[in-house]
N, CA and C atoms of all chains as a GROMACS GRO file, in nm:
protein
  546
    1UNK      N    1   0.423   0.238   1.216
    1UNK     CA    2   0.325   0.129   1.206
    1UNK      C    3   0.197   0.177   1.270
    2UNK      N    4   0.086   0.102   1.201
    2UNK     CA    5  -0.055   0.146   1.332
    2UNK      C    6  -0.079   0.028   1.352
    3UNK      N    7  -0.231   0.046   1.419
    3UNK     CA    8  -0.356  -0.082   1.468
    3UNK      C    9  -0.389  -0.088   1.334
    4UNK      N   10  -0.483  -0.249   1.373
    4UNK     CA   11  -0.623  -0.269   1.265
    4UNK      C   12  -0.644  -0.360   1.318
    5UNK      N   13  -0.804  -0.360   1.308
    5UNK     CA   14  -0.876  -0.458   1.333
    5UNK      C   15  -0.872  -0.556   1.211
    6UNK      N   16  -0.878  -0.688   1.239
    6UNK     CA   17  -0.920  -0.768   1.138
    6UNK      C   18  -1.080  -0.778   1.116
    7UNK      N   19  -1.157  -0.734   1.024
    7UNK     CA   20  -1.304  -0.774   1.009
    7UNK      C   21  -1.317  -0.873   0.885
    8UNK      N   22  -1.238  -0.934   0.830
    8UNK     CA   23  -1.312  -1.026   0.702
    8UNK      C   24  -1.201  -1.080   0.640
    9UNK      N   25  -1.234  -1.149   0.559
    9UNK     CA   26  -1.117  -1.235   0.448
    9UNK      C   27  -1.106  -1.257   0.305
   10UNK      N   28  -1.027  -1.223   0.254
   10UNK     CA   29  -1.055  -1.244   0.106
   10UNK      C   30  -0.995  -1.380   0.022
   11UNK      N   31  -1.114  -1.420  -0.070
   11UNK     CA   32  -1.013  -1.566  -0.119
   11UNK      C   33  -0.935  -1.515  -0.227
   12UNK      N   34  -0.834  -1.539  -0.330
   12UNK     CA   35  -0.807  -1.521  -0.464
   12UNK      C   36  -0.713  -1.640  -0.485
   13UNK      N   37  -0.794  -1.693  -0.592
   13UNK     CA   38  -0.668  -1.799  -0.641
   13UNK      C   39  -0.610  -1.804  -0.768
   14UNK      N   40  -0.671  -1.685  -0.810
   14UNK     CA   41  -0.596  -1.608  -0.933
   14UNK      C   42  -0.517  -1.484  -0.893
   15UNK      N   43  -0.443  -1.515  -0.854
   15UNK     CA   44  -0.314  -1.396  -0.811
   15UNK      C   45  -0.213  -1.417  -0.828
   16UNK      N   46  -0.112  -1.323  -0.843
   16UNK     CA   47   0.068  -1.316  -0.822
   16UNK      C   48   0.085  -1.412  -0.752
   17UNK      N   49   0.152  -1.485  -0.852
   17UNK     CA   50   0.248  -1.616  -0.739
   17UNK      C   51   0.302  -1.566  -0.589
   18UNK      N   52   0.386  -1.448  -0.649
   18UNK     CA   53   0.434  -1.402  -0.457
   18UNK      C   54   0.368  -1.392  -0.374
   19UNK      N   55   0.208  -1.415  -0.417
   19UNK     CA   56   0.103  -1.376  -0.261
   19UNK      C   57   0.063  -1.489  -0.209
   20UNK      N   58   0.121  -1.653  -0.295
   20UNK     CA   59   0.087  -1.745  -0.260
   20UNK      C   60   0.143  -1.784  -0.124
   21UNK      N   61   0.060  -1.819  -0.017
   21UNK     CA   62   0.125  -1.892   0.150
   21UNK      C   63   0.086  -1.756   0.205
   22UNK      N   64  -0.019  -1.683   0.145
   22UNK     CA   65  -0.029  -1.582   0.257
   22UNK      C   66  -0.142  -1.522   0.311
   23UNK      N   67  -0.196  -1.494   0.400
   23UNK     CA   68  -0.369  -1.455   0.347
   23UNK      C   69  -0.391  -1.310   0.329
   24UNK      N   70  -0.482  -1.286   0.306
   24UNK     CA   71  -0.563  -1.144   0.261
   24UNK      C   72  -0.703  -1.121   0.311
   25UNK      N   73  -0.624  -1.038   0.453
   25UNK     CA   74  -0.789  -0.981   0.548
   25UNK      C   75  -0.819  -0.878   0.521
   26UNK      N   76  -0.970  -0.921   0.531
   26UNK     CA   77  -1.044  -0.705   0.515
   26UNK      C   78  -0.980  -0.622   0.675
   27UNK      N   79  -0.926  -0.516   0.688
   27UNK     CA   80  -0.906  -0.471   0.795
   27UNK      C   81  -0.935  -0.321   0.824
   28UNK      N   82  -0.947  -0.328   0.949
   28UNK     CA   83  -1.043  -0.208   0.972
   28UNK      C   84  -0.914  -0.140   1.034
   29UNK      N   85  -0.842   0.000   0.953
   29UNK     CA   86  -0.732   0.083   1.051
   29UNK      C   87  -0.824   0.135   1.190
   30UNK      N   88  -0.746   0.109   1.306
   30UNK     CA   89  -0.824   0.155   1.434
   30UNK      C   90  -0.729   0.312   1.496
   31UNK      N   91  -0.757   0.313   1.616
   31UNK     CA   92  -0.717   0.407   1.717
   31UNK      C   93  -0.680   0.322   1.808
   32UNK      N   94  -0.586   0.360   1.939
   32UNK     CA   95  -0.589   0.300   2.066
   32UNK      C   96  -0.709   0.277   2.160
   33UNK      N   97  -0.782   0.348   2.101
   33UNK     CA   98  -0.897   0.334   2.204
   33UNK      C   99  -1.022   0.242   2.088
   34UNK      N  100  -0.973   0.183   1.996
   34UNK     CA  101  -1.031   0.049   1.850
   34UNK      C  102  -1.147   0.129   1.827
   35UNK      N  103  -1.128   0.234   1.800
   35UNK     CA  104  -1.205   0.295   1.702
   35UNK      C  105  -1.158   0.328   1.578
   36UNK      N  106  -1.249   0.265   1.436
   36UNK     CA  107  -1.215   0.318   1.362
   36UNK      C  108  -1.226   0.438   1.308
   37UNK      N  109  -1.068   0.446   1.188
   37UNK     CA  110  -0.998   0.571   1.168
   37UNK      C  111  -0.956   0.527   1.004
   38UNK      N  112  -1.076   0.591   0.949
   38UNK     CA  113  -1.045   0.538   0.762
   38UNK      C  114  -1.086   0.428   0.733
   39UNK      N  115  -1.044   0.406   0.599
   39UNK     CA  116  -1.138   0.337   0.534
   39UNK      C  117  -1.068   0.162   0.567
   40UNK      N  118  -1.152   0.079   0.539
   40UNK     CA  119  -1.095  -0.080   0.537
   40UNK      C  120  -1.030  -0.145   0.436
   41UNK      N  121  -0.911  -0.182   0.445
   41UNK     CA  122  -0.820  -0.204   0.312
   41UNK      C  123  -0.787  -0.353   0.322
   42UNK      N  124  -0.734  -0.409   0.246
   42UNK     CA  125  -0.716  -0.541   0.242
   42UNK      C  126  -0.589  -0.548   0.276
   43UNK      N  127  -0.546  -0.622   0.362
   43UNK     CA  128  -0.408  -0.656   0.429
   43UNK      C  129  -0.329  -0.779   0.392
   44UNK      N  130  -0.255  -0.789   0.372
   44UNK     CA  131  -0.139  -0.915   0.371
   44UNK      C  132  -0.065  -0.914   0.488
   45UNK      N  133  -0.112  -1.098   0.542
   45UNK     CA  134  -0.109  -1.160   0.656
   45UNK      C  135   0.045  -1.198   0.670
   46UNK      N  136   0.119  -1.140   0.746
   46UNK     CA  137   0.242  -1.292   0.726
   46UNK      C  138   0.253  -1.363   0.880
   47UNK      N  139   0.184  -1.339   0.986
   47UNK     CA  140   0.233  -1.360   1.113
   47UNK      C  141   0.122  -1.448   1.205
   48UNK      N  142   0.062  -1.517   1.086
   48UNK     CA  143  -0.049  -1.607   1.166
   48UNK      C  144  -0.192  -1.523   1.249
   49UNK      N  145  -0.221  -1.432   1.166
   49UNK     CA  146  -0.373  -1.365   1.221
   49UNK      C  147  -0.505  -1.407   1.223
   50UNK      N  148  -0.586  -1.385   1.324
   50UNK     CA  149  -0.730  -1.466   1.302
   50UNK      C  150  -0.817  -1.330   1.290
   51UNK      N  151  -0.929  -1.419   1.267
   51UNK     CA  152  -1.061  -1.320   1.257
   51UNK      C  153  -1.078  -1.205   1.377
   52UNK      N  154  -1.132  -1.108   1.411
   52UNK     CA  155  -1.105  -1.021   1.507
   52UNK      C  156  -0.996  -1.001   1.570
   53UNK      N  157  -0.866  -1.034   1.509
   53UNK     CA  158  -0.753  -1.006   1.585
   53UNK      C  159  -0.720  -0.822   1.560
   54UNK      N  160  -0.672  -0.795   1.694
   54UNK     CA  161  -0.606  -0.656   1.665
   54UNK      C  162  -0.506  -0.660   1.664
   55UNK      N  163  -0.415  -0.615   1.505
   55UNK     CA  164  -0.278  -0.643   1.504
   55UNK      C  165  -0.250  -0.482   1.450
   56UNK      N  166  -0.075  -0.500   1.428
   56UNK     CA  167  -0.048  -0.399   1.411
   56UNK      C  168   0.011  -0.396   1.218
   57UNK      N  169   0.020  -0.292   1.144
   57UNK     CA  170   0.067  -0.312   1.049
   57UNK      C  171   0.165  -0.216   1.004
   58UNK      N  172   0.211  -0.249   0.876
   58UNK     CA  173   0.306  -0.115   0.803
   58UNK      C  174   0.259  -0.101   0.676
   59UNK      N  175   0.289  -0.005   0.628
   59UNK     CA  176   0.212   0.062   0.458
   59UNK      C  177   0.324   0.087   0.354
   60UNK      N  178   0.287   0.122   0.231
   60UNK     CA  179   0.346   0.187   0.206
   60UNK      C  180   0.493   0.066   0.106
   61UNK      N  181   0.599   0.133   0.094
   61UNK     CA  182   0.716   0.054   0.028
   61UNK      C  183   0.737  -0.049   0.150
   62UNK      N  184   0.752  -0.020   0.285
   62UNK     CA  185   0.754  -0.094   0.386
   62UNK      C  186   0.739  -0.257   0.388
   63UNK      N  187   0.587  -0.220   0.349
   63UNK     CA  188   0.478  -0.349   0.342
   63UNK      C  189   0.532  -0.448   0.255
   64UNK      N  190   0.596  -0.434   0.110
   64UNK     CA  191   0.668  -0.513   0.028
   64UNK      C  192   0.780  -0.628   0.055
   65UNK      N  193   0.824  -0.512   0.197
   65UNK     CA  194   0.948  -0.632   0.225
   65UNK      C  195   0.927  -0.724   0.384
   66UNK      N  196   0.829  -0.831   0.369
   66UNK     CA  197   0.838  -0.900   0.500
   66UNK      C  198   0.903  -1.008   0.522
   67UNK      N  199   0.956  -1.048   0.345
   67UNK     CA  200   1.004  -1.240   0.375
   67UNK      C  201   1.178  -1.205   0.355
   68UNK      N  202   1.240  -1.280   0.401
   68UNK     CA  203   1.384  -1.295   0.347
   68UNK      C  204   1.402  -1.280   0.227
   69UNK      N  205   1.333  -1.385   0.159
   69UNK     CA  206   1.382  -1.437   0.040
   69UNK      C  207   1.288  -1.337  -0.064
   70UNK      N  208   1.195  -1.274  -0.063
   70UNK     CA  209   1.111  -1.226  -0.163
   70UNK      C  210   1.022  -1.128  -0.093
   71UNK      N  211   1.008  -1.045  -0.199
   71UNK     CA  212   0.923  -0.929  -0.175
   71UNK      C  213   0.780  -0.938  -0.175
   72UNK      N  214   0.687  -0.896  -0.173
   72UNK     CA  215   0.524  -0.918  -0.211
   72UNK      C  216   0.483  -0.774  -0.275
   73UNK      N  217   0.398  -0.837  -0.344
   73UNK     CA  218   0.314  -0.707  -0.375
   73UNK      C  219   0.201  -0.626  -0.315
   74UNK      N  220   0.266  -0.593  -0.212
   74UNK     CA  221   0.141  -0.504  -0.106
   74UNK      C  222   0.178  -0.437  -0.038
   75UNK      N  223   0.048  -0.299  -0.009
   75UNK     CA  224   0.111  -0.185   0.032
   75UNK      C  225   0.055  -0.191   0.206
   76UNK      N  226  -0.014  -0.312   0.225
   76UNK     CA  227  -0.064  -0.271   0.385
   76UNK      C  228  -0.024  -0.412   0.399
   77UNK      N  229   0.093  -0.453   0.520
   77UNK     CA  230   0.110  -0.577   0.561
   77UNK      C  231   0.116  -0.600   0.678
   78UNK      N  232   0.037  -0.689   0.757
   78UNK     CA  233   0.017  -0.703   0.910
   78UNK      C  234   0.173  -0.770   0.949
   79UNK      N  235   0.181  -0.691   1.004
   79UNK     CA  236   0.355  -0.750   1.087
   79UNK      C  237   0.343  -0.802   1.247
   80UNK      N  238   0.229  -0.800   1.310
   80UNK     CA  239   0.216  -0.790   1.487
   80UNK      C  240   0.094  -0.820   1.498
   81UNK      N  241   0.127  -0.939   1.586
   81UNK     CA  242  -0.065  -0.947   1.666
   81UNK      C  243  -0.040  -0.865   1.836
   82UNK      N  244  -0.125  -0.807   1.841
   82UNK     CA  245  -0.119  -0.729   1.971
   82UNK      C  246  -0.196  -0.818   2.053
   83UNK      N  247  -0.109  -0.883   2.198
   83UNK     CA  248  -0.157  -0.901   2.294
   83UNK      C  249  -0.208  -0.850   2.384
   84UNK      N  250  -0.136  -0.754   2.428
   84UNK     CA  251  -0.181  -0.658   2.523
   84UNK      C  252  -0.179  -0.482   2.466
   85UNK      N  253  -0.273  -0.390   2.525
   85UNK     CA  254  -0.202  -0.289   2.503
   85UNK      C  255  -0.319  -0.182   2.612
   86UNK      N  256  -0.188  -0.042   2.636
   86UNK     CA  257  -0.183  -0.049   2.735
   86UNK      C  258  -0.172   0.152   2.720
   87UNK      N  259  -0.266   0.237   2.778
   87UNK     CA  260  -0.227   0.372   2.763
   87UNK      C  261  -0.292   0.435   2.890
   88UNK      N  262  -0.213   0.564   2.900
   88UNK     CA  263  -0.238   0.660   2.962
   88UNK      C  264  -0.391   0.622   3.032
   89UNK      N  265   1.147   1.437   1.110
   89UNK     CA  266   1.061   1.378   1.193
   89UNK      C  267   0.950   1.402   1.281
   90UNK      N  268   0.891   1.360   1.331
   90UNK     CA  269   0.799   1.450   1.389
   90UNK      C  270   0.788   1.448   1.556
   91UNK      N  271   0.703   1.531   1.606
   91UNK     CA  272   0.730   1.572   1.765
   91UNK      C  273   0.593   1.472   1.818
   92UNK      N  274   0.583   1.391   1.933
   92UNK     CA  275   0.482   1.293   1.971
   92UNK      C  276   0.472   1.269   2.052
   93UNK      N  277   0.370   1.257   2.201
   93UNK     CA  278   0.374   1.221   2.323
   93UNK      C  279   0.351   1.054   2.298
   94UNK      N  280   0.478   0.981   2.430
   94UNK     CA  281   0.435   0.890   2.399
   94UNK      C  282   0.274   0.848   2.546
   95UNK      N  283   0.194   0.764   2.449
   95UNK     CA  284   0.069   0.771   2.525
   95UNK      C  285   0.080   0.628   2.621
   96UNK      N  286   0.163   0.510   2.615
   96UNK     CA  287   0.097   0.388   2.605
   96UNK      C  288   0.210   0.303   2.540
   97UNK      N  289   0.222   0.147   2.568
   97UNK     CA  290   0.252   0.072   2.481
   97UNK      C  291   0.206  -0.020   2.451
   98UNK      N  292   0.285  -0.141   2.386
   98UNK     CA  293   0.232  -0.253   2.326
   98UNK      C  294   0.279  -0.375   2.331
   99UNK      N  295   0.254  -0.517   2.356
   99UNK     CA  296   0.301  -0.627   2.369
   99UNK      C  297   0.299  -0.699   2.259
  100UNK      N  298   0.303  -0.758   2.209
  100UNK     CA  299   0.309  -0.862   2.100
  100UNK      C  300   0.414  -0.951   2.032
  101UNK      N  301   0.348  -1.062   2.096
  101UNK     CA  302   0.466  -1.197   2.099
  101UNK      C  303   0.473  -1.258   1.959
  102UNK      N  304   0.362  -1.252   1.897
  102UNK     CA  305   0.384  -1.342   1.750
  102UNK      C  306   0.367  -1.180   1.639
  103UNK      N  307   0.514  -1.236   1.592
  103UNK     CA  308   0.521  -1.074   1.501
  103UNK      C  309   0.618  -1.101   1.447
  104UNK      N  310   0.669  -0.998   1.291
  104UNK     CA  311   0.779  -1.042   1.252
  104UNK      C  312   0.927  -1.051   1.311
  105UNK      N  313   1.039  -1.105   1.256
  105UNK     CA  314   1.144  -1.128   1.348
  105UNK      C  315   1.218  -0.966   1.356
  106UNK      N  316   1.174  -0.914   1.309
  106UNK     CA  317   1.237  -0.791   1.266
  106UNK      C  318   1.204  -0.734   1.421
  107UNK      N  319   1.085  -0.749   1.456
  107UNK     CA  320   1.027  -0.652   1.629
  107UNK      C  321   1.047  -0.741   1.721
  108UNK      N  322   1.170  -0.860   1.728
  108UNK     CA  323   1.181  -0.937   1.808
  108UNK      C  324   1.262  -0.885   1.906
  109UNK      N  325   1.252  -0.904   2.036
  109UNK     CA  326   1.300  -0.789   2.182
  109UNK      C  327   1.336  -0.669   2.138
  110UNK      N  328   1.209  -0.590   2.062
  110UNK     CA  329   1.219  -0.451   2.072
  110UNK      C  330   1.086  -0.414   2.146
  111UNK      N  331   1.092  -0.284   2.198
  111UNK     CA  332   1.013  -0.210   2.324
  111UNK      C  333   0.885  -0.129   2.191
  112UNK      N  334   0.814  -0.165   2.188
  112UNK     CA  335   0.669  -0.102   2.087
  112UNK      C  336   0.636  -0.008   2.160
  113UNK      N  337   0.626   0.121   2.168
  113UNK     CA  338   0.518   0.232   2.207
  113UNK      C  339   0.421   0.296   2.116
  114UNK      N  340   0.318   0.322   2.172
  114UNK     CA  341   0.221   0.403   2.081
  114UNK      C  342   0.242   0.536   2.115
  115UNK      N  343   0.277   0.639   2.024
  115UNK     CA  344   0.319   0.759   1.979
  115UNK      C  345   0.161   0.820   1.979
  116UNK      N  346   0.164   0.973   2.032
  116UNK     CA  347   0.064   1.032   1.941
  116UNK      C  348   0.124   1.191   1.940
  117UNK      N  349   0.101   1.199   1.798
  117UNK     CA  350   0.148   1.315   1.714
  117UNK      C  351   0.112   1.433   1.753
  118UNK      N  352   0.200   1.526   1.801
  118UNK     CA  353   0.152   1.624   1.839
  118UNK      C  354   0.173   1.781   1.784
  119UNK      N  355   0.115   1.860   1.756
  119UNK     CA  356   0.169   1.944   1.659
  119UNK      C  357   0.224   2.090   1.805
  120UNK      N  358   0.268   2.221   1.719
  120UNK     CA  359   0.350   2.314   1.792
  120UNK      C  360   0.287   2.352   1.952
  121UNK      N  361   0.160   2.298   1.931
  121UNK     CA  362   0.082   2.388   1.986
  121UNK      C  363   0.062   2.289   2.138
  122UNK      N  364   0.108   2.157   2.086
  122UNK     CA  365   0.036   2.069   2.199
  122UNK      C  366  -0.035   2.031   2.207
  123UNK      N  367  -0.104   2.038   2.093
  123UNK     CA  368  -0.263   2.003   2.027
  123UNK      C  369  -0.218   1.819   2.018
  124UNK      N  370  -0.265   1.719   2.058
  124UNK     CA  371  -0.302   1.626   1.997
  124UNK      C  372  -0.338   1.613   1.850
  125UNK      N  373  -0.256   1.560   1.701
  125UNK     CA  374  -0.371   1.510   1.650
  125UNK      C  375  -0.319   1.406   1.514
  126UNK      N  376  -0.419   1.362   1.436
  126UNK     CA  377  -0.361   1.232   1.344
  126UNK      C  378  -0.389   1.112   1.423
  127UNK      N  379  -0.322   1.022   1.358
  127UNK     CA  380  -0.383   0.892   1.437
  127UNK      C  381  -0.235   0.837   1.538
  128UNK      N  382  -0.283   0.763   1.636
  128UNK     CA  383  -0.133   0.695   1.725
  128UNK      C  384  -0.044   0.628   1.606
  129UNK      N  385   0.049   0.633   1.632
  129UNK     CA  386   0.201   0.591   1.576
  129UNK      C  387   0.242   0.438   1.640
  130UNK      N  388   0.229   0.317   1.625
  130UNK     CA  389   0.383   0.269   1.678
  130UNK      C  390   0.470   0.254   1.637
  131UNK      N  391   0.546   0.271   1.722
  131UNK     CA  392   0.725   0.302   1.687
  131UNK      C  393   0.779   0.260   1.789
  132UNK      N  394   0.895   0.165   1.744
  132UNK     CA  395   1.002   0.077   1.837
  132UNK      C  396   1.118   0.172   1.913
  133UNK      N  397   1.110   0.190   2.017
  133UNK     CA  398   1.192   0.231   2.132
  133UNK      C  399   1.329   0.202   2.128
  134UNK      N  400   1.374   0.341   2.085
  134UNK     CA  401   1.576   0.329   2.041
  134UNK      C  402   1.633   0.411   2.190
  135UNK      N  403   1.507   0.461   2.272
  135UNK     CA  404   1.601   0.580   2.372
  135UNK      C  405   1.526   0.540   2.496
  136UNK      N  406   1.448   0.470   2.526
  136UNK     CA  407   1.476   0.389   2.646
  136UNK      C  408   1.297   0.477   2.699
  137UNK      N  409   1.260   0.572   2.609
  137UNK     CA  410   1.143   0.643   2.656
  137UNK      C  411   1.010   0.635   2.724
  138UNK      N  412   0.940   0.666   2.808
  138UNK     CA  413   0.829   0.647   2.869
  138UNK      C  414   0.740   0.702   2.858
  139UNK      N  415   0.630   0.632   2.887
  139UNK     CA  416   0.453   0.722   2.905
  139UNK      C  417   0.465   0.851   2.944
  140UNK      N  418   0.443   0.934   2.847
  140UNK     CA  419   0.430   1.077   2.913
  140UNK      C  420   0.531   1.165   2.831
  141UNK      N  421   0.640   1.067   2.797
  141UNK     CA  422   0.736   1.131   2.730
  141UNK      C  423   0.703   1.203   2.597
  142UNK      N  424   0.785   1.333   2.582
  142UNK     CA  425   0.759   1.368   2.430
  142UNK      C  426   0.874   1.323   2.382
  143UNK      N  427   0.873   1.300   2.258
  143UNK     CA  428   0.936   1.241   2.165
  143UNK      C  429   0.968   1.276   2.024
  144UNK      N  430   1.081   1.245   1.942
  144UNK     CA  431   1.106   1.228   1.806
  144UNK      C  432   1.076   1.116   1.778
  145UNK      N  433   0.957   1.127   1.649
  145UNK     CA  434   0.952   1.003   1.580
  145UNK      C  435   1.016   1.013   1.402
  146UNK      N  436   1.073   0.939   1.396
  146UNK     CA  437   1.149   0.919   1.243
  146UNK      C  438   1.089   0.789   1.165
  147UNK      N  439   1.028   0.808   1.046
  147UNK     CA  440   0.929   0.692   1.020
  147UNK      C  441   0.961   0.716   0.867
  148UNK      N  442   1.105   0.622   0.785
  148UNK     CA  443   1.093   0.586   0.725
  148UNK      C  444   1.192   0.489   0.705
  149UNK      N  445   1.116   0.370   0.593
  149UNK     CA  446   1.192   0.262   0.622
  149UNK      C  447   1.357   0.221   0.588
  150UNK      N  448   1.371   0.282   0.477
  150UNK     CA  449   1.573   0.259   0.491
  150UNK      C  450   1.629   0.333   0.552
  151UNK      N  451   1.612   0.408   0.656
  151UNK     CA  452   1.668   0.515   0.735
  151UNK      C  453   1.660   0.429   0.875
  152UNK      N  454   1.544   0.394   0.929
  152UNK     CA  455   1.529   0.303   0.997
  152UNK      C  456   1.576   0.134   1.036
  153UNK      N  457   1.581   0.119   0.922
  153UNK     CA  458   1.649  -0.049   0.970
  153UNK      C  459   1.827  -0.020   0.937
  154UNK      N  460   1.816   0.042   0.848
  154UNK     CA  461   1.980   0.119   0.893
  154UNK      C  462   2.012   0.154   1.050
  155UNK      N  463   1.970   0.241   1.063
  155UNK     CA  464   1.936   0.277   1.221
  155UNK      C  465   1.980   0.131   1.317
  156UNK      N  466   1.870   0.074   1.262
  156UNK     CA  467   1.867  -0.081   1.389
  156UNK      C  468   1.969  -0.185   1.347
  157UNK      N  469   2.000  -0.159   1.254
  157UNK     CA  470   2.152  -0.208   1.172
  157UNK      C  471   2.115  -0.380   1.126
  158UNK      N  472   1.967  -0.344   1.047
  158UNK     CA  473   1.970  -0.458   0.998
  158UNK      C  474   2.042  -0.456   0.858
  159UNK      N  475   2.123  -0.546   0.765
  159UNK     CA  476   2.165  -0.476   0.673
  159UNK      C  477   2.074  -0.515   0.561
  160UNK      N  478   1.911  -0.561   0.556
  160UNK     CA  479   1.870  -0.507   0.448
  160UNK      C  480   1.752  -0.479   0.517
  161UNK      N  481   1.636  -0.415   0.358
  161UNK     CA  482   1.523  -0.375   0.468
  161UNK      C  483   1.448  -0.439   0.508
  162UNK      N  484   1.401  -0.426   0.629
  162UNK     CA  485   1.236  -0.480   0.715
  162UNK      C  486   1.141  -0.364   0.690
  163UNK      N  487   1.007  -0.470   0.698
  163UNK     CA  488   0.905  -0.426   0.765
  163UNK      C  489   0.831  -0.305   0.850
  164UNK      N  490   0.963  -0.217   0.874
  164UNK     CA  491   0.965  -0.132   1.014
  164UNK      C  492   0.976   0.013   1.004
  165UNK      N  493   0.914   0.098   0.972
  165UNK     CA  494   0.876   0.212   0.955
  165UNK      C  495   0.943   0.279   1.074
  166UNK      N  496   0.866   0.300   1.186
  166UNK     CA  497   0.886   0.397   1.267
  166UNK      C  498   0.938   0.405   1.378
  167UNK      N  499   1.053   0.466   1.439
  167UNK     CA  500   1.153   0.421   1.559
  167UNK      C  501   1.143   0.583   1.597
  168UNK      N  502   1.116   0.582   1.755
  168UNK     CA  503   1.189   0.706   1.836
  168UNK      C  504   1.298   0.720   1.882
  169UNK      N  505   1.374   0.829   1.840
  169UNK     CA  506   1.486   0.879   1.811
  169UNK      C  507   1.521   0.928   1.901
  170UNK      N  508   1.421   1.006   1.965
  170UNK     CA  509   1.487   1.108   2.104
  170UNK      C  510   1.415   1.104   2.184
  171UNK      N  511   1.468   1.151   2.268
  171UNK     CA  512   1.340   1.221   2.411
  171UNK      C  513   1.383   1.391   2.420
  172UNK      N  514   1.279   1.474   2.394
  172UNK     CA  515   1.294   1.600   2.390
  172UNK      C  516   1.262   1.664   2.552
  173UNK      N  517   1.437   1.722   2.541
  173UNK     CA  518   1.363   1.814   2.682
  173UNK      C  519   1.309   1.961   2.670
  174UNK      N  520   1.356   2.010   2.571
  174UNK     CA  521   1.242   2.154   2.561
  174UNK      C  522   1.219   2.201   2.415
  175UNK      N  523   1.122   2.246   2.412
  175UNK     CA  524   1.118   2.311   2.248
  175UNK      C  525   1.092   2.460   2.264
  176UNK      N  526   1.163   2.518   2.213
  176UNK     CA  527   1.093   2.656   2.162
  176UNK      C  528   1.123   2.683   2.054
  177UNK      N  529   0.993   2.770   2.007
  177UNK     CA  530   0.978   2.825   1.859
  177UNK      C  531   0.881   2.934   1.844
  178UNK      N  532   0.861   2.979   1.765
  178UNK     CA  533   0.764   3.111   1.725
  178UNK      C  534   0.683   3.050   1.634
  179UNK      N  535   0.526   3.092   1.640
  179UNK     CA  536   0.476   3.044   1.552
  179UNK      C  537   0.477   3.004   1.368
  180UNK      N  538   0.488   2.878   1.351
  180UNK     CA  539   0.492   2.864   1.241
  180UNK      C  540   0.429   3.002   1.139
  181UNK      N  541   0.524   3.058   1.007
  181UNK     CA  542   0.416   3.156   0.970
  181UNK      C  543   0.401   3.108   0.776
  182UNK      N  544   0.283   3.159   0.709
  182UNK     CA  545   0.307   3.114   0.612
  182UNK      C  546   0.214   2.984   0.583
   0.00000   0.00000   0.00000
């Protein structure tokens, strides 16, 4: 998993039913030290994220599976809001 | 998998149920040399490991929630596997 910053939000209300109940932030991949690292991709929310939150995410086939019951269609999905964090 | 000092960790209370009372560290990737480099890793703590520690990281997802014995998949990419006490090798060649 990494960081990302949350910087923005996207509306769509023409989308895949499965993305319905969920949101879609612009997010900025960071570093530990919240610098960004690549480009800003659009994320699928499942864990209650706000605007400037630094959360953590997963990519990839990963990202598809966050609900019990159903899969989504996305490859970057925020799984973690980071409260604290803490290095060397 | 790959070889990673761990640098640091992480708290986070609202997250999926999948990282619920697991230990988050931030990993950073380190190649033969000791070089730092790539971006930090987190990865959920299977060996009890600390700041400073080098590490195995294993980061993929049905290998992993197998691992944590969920029986289908999560969310969860990357778990450290070991704590390494020595490496030797000859330079990569090729």
């Amino acid at each position: 998993m990494r960081l990302g910053r949350i910087i923005g939000k996207v509306w769509a209300t023409v989308k895949d039913p499965k993305l319905d109940g969920t949101t879609l932030y612009i997010m900025q991949p960071v570093n530990e030290a919240d610098q960004p690292t690549g480009m800003p991709v659009v994320a699928v929310d499942t864990v209650g994220s706000g605007e400037n939150d630094l959360v953590y995410w997963v990519g990839g086939g990963d990202a598809t599976v966050p609900f019990e019951d159903r899969s989504i269609p996305s490859d970057v999905t925020i799984v973690g809001i980071v409260d604290h964090l803490e290095t060397e | 998998m790959i070889i990673g000092k761990v640098i640091g960790n992480l708290v986070a209370t609202q997250k999926h149920y999948s990282y619920q009372n697991k230990k988050l560290l931030l990993v950073k990737p380190i190649d033969l040399q000791d070089r730092k480099e790539k971006d930090v890793i987190i990865a959920v703590d299977t060996v009890d490991a600390g700041v400073g520690d080098k590490v195995l990281v294993m980061s993929e997802g049905n290998s992993t929630t197998e691992e944590l014995g969920f029986e289908r998949r999560q969310p969860l990419r990357s778990i450290v596997i070991a704590v390494i006490d020595h490496i030797e090798h000859h330079n990569a060649s090729g």
